[in-house]
Each structure stands twice: as structure tokens, then as C-alpha cells.
Residue, then its C-alpha position, 0 to 999 in steps of 0.5 A: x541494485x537495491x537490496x531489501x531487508x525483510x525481517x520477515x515474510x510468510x503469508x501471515x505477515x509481510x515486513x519490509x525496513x524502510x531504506x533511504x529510497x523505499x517505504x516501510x512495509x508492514x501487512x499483518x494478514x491475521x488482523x487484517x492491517x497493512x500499512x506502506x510508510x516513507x518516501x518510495x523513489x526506488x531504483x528499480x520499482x518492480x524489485x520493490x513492489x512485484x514482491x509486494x503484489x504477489x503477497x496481496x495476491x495470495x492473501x486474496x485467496x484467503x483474506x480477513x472480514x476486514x482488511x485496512x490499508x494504511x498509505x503514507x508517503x512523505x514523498x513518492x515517485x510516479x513509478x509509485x503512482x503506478x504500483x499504488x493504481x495497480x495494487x488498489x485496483x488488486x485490492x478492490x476485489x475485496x470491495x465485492x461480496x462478503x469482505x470489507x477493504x478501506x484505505x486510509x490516505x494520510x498526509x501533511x495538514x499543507x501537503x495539498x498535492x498529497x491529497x490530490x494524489x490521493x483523490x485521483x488514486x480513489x477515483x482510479x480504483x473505485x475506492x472511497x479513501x479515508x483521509x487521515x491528516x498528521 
């Protein structure tokens, strides 16, 4: 079993160290920026990433005028497909009424799968990504 490392985890901020199997996670509720970075193969993806919900979850009950969604993954799994259409679809609640909630899609300038993955998780959650090249 995987153990994570979060250096710190309150309301205001949730922050996760990268491992050999899973991304750095760092959501700054207070200035509205999050931001999921590295190759995400965990052993047991809802340890990983029920945690990681749960938090979106409570922020929504009291969110920033803006939120931004930073997506990197040098390399994913679908267990990481999935979680990402769920956490998405979590998020898309901000899409209606007065909050604003973008993601920007980053990838490799040659990574086209990356771009594909990120085109079908924006057509899955009804979110338009920015797309960001390295």
C-alpha cells in the first residue's frame, strides 16, 4: 500500500508530494489555483484520489470567484481517466451561477494522445479546457 506524504491539509490548502506513482497535488482554496502535476499509476487509486474529492467537495461549499485547475500528467493510467471525469464533472458545479472554473490542459508539444485525452475529458464534463503546450 501507498502511503502519502501531505505536508499539509486543511481547508485552505491541500498539498500532496509526488511519489514514483502518483502526481504532486497542490489546491490553494484562498487564491483559487490547483493544480495535479506527474504520472499518476497509483497502486490503489481511491486512496489516492477519494481524499482528493472529498476536499473539492467541501470547497464547493464555500468557493473562490475564480477557481483554475492546472492538469499535468507526464503519464496517466485510466483508473486516472476516470477520477479526472469525476473530479471534473465535481467541479463543473462552479460552471453555473456567479463563480468562474477553467482548466488548463498542459502537455508535450509531440504528446498528441495527451491532447486527445484532454479533448475527450472537456467534451465528457461539458468543460472547455485551455490548452497549454510546454
Amino acid at each position: 500500500m501507498e502511503t502519502l506524504i501531505t505536508s499539509q491539509h486543511t481547508l485552505e490548502v491541500l498539498s500532496i508530494m509526488a511519489t514514483d506513482h502518483t502526481p504532486s497535488v497542490h489546491f490553494d482554496a484562498s487564491i483559487g489555483k490547483f493544480s495535479i502535476i506527474g504520472k499518476s499509476i497509483p497502486n490503489n487509486p481511491s486512496l489516492f484520489y477519494t481524499p482528493i474529492y472529498q476536499w473539492l467537495q467541501a470547497y464547493l461549499d464555500n468557493p473562490s470567484n475564480e477557481t483554475e485547475l492546472t492538469i499535468y500528467f507526464n503519464y496517466c493510467n485510466s483508473s486516472t481517466v476516470y477520477w479526472m471525469r469525476d473530479i471534473f464533472k465535481l467541479m463543473s458545479q462552479l460552471t453555473i451561477g456567479p463563480f468562474g472554473f477553467s482548466i488548463v490542459w498542459v502537455r508535450e508539444a509531440n504528446d498528441d494522445d495527451a491532447l486527445e485525452l484532454g479533448e475527450e475529458l472537456s467534451r465528457l464534463s461539458g468543460i472547455p479546457f485551455q490548452y497549454q503546450i510546454l
